[in-house]
C-alpha positions as CSV (number, residue, x, y, z in Angstrom):
1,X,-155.0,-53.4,100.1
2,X,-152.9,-50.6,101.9
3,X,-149.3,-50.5,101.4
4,X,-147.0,-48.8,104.2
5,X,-144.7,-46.1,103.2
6,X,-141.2,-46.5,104.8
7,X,-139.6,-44.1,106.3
8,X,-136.4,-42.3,104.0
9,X,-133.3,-42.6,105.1
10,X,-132.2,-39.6,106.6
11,X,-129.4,-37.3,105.3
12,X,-126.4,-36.6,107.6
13,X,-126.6,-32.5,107.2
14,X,-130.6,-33.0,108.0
15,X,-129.8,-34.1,111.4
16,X,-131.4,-31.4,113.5
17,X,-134.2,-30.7,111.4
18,X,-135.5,-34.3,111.7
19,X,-135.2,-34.2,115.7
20,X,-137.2,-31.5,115.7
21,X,-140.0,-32.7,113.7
22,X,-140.1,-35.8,115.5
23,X,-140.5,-33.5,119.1
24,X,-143.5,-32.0,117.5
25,X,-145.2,-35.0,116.2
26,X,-144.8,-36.5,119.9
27,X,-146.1,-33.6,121.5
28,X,-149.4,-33.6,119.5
29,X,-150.1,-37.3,119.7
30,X,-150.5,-36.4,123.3
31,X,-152.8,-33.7,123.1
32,X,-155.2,-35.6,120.6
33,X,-155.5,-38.3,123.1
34,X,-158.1,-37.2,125.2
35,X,-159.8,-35.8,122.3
36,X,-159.9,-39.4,120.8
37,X,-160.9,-41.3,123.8
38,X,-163.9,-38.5,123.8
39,X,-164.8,-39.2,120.4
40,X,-164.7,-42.9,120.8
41,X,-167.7,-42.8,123.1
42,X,-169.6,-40.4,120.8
43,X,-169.0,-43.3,117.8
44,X,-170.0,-46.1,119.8
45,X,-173.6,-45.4,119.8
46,X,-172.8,-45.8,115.6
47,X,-174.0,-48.6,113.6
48,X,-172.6,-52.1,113.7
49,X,-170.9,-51.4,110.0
50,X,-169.3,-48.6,111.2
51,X,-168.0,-50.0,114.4
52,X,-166.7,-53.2,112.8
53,X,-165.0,-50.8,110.3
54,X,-163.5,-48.7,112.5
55,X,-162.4,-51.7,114.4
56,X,-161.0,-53.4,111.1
57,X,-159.2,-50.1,110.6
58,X,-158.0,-49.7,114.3
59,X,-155.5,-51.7,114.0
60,X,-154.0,-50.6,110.7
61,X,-154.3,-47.1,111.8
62,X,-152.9,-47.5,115.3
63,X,-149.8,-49.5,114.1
64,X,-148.4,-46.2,112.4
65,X,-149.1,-44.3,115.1
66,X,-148.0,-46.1,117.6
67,X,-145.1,-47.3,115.4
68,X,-144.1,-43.5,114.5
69,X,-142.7,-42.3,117.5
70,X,-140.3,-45.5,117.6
71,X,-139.4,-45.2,114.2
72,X,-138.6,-41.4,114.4
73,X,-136.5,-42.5,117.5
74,X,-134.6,-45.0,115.9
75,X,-133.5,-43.1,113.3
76,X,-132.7,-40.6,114.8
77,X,-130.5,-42.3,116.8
78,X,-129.3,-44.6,114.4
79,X,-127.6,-41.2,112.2
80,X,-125.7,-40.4,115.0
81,X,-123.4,-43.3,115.3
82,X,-123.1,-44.3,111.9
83,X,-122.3,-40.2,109.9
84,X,-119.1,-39.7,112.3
85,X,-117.8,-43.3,110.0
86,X,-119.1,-42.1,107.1
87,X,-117.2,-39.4,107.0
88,X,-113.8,-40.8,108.1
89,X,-114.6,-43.6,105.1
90,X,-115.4,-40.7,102.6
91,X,-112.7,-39.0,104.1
92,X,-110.1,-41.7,103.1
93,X,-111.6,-42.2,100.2
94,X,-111.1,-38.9,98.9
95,X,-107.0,-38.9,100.6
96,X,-106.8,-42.1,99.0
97,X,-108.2,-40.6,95.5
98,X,-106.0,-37.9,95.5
99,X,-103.0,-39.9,96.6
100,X,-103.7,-42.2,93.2
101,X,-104.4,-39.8,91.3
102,X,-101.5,-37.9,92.0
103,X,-99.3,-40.8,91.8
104,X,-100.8,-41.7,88.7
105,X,-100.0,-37.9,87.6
106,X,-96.5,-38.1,88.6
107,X,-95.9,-41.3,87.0
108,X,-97.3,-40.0,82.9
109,X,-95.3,-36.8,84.0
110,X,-91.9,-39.1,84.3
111,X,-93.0,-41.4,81.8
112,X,-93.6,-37.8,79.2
113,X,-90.1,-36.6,80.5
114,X,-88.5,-40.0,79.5
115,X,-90.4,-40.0,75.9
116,X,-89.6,-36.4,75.6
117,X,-86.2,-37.2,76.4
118,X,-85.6,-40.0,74.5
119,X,-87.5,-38.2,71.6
120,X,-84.9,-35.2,71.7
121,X,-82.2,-37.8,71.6
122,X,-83.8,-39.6,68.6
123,X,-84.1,-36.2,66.7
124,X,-80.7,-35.2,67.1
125,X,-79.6,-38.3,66.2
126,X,-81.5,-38.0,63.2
127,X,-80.6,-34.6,62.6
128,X,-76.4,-36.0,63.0
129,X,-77.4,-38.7,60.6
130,X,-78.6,-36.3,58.4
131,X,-75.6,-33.7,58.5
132,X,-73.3,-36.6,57.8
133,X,-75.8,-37.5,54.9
134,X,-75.6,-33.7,54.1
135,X,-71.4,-33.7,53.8
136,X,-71.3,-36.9,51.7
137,X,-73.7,-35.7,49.5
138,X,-71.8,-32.9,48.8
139,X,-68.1,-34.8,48.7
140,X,-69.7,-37.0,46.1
141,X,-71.2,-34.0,43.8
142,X,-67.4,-33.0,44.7
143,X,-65.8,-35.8,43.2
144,X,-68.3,-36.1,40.5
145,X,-67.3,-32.8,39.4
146,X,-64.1,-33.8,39.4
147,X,-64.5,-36.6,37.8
148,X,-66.6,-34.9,35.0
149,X,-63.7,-32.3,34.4
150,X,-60.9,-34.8,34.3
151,X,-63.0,-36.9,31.5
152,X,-63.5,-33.4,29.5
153,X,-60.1,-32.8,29.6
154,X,-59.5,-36.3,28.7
155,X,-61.6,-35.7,25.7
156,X,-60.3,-32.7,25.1
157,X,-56.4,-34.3,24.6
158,X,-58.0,-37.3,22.5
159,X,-59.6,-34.5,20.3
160,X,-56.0,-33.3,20.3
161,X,-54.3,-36.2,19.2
162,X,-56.8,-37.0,16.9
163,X,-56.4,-34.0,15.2
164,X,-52.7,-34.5,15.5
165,X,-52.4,-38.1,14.4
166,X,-54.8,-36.3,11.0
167,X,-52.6,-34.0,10.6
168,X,-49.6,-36.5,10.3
169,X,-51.7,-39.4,8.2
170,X,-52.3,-36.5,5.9
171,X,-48.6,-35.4,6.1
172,X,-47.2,-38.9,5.5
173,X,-50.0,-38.9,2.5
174,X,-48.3,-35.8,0.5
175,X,-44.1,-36.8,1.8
176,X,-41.4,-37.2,-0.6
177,X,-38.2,-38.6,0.0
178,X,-36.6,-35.4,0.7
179,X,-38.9,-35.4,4.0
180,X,-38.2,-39.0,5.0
181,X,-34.4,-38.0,5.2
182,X,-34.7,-34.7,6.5
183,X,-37.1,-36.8,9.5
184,X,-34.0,-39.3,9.8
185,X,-31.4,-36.1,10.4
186,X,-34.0,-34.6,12.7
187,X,-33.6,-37.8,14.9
188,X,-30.0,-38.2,14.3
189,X,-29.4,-35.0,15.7
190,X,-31.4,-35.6,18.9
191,X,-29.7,-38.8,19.3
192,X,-26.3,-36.7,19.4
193,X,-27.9,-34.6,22.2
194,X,-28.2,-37.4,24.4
195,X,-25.3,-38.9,23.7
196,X,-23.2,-35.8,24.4
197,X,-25.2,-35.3,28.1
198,X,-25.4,-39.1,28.7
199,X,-21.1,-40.4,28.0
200,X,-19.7,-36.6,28.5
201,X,-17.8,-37.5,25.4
202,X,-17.2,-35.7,22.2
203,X,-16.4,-39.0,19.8
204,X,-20.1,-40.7,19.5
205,X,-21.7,-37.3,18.8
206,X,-19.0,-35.8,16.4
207,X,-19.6,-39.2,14.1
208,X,-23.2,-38.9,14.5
209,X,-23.6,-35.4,13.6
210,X,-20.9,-36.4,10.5
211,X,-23.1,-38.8,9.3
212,X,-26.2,-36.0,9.0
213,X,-24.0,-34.3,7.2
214,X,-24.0,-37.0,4.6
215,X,-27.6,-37.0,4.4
216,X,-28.2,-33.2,3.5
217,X,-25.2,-34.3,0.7
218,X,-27.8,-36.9,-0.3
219,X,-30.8,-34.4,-0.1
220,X,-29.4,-31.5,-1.8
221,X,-31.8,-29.0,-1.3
222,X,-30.4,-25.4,-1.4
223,X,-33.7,-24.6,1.2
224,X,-31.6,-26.5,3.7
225,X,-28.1,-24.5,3.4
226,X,-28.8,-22.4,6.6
227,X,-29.5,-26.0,8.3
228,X,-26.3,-27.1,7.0
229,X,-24.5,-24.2,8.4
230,X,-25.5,-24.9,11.9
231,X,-24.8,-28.2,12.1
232,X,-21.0,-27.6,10.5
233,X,-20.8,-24.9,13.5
234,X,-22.0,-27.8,15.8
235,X,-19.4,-30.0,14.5
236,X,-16.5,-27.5,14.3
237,X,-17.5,-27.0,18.0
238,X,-16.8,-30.4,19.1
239,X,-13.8,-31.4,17.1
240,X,-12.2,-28.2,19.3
241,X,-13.0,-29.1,22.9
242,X,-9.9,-30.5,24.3
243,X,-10.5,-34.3,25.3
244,X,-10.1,-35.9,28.5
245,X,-9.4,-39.2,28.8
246,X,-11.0,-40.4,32.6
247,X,-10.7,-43.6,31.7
248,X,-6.4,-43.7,30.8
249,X,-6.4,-41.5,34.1
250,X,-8.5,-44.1,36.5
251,X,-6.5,-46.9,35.5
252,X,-3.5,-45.6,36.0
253,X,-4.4,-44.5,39.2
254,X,-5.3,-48.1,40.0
255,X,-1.9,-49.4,38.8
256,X,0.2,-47.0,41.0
257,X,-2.1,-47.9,44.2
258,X,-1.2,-51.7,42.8
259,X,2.7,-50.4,43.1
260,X,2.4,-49.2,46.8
261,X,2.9,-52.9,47.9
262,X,6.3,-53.1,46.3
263,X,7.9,-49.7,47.5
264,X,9.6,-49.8,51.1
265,X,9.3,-47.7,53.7
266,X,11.8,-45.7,55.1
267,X,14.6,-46.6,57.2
268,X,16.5,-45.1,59.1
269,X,20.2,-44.2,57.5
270,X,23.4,-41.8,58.0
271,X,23.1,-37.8,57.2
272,X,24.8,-38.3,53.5
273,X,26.6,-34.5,53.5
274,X,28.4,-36.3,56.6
275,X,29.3,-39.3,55.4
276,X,30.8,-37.3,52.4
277,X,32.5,-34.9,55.0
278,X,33.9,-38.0,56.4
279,X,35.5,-40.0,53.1
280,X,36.9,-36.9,51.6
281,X,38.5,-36.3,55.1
282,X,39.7,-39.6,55.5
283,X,41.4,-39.8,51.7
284,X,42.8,-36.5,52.3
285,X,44.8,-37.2,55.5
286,X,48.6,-37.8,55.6
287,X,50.2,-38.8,58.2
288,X,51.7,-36.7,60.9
289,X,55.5,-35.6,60.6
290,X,55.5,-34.9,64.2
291,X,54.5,-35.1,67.6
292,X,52.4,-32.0,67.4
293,X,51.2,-32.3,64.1
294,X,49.8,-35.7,65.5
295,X,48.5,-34.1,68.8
296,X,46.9,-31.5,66.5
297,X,44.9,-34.0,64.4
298,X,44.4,-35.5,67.8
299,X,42.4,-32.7,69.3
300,X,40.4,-32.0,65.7
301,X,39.2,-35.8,65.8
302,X,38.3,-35.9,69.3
303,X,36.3,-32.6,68.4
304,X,34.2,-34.1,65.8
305,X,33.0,-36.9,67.8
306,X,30.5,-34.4,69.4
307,X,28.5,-32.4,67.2
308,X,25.8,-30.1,67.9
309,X,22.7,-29.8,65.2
310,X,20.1,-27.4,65.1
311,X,16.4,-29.1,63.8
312,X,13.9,-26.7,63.3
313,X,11.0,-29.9,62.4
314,X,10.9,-32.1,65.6
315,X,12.2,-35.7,65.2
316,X,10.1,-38.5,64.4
317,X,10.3,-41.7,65.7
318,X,10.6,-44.7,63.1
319,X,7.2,-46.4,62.5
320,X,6.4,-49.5,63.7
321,X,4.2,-52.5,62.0
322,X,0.8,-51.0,62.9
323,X,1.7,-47.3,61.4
324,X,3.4,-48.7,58.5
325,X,-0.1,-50.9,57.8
326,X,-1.9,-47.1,58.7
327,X,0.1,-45.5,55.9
328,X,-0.3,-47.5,53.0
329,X,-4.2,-47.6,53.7
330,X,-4.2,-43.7,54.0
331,X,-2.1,-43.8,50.2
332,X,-4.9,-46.6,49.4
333,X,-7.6,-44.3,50.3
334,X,-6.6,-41.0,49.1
335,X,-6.2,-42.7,44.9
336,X,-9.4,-44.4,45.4
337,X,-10.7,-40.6,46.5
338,X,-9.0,-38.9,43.5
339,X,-10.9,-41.9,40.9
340,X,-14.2,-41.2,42.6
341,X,-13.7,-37.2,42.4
342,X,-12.4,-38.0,38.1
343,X,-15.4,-39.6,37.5
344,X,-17.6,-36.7,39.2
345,X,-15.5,-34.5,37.7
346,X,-14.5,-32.6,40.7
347,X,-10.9,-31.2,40.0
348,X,-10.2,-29.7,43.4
349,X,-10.8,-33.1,45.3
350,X,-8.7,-35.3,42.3
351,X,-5.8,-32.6,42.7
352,X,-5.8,-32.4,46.3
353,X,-5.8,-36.2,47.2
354,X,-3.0,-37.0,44.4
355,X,-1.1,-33.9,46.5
356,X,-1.4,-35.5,49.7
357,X,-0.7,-38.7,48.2
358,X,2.6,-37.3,47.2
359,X,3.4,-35.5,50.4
360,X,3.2,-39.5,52.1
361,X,5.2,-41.0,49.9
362,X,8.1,-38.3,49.9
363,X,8.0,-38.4,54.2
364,X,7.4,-42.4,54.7
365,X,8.9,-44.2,52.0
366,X,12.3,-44.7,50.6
367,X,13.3,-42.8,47.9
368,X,14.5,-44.9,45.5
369,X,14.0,-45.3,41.7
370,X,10.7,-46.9,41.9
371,X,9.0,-44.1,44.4
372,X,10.3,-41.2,42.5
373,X,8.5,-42.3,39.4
374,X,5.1,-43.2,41.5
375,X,5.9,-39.2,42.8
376,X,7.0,-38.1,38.8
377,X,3.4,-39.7,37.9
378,X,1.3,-38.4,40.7
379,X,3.0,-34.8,39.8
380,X,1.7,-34.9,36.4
381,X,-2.0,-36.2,37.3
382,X,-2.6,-33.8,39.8
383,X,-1.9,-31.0,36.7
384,X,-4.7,-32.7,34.6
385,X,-7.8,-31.1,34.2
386,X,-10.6,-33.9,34.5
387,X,-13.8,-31.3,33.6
388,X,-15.2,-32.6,30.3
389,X,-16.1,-29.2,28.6
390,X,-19.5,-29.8,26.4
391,X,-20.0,-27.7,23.9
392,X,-24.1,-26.6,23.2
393,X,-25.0,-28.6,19.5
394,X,-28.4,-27.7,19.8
395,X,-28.3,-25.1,16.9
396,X,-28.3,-27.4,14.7
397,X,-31.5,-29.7,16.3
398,X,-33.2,-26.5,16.5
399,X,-32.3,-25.6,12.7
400,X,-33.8,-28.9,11.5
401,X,-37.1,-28.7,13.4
402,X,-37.8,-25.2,11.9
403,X,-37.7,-27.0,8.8
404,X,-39.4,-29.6,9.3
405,X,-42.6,-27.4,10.6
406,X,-42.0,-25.2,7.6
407,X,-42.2,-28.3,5.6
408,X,-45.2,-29.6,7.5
409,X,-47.3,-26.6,7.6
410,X,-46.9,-26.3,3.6
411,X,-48.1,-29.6,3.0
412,X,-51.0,-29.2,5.5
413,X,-51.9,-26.3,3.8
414,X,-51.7,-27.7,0.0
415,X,-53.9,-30.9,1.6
416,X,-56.4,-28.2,2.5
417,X,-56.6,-26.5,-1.0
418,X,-57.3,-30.0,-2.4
């Protein structure tokens, strides 16, 4: 059995190289011919075998040669229309390769730019969130801290008081009478303080300070003479200070701005030094002995109806409804200033409004009985000193709290011997 061979398929950059071969196998084909044709004569004169052979191999043998020269042709020809395609397709293929893969490139580039950007956004994020974690961290441990040192300090006062509250348990352990009473002076004493600052008033804490007198009586310790002596200089002190009574002075006040209603204002009336000029003229007239005498008196008479006066203040006009009304609520006001200024205690304000007040009621009203005594009265409160001088009784508070540490400090000390 003989298999045939085909032909390979030709490459595209082996072009010229199979042309040629295929020029060379034609032209010896057609130089063996005659050869052949020569040798065919000589073979037939062979044996049957060999004839029938050679025939049964004619055929088999002729086909590829006489096939070969077509077959070289063909492909040869067929190359040369179908490489020129090839190319363009490989061609495209490759622009169309590249294209995609650049694409392809580009887009993992943009889509890395995006990650990377939202990655950097992410971290800083992050790194924010932990800054902000950062500063609260540290204003916690802040107020911890200060937390920490206000409950040591808080423990530190409780050990205070504790020691204090001890100390006075083991005080009111080891304390006489003597103590107890000398504590109720202490407090007396204190109380006198305040009262004196609090009413500006030398009564309450002169019969205070009295009465812890009386208690030293009822002690009798001769350790507590010095203590005595301070609190009789406190005394002595306020039974001297002059008292001032704001509250005589404020209602009185208030019943002369009561009395303004009643008192008139003035009117207008006759100079009185010419009114007087005029009776004692009139009883002292005669009448005339004659003609000249009368012409004489006459003349004077007719020269007094026209006088000529010098004013150096200008003239007022009388006032009418509305400025009466204005005055007595300028008199209203200026006494309720002078109470306000006696109970601040501001003497130059309480003298000057009860001047003023004054000064209105000598130029507006009538002078009669009943506004000379409101002027008499305002006179004598504007004089009146309303500052309270307070005397300092603190010698005596001082005094008794000496002793009762001296006291204290002795008994603490005995309690620690036991």
């Amino acid at each position: 059995m003989v298999t045939e061979k085909k032909p390979a398929t030709p490459v595209a950059s082996d072009k010229s190289g199979s042309a040629k071969a295929s020029s060379s196998a034609a032209d010896k084909s057609s130089s063996v011919k005659p050869s052949t044709k020569s040798k065919a004569t000589e073979a037939s004169s062979n044996s049957a075998p060999r004839n029938k052979a050679s025939e049964n191999k004619a055929p088999i043998n002729k086909a590829p040669n006489n096939t070969a020269p077509n077959n070289t042709a063909l492909d040869t020809k067929t190359p040369r229309k179908s490489v020129p395609w090839f190319k363009t397709i490989l061609l495209l293929l490759l622009v169309a390769a590249l294209a995609g893969s650049s694409w392809f490139g580009w887009m993992q580039w943009q889509q890395r730019a995006v990650l990377a950007e939202s990655l950097q956004a992410r971290l800083t994020a992050f790194e924010g969130q932990i800054e902000r974690q950062q500063q609260v961290t540290v204003r916690a441990g802040q107020q911890q801290s200060k937390a920490i040192k206000t409950l040591q300090d808080q423990v530190y006062s409780l050990r205070l008081l504790t020691n204090r509250q001890a100390e006075q348990i083991l005080t009111l352990g080891t304390a006489t009478r003597g103590d107890w009473l000398l504590a109720e002076a202490a407090y007396l004493v204190r109380l006198a303080n305040q009262r004196l600052q609090v009413e500006r008033s030398v009564d309450n804490p002169l019969a205070i300070l009295e009465s812890v007198d009386g208690i030293f009586v009822q002690i009798n310790d001769p350790e507590l003479l010095a203590v005595r002596n301070a609190l009789a200089v406190d005394i002595a002190a306020l039974r001297m200070v002059e008292k001032v009574d704001p509250e005589g002075i404020y209602l009185e006040l208030q019943a002369i701005s009561a009395a303004l209603e009643t008192l008139s204002i003035l009117e207008p009336h006759a100079d009185p030094e010419a009114v007087q000029l005029a009776q004692a003229g009139q009883d002292s007239e005669q009448p005339p002995s004659s003609l000249a005498e009368t012409l004489q008196r006459f003349s004077d008479n007719f020269g007094n109806l026209i006088v000529l006066q010098r004013r150096q203040q200008p003239i007022e006009p009388l006032l009418n409804g509305a400025e009466q009304t204005m005055v007595r609520q300028n008199l209203y006001l200026l006494l309720e200033q002078a109470q306000s200024a006696l109970l601040r205690e501001e003497q130059r304000i309480y003298s000057s409004s009860l001047t003023k007040a004054e000064a209105l009621l000598r130029r507006y009203f009538q002078l009669n009985s009943e506004s000379e005594a409101s002027i008499v009265r305002l006179q004598i409160l504007a004089e009146r000193s309303v500052n309270q001088t307070l005397p300092d009784i603190s010698g005596s508070q001082n005094a008794i709290q000496t002793a009762l540490n001296l006291r204290n400090s002795s008994a603490t000390d005995e309690g620690a011997e036991q």
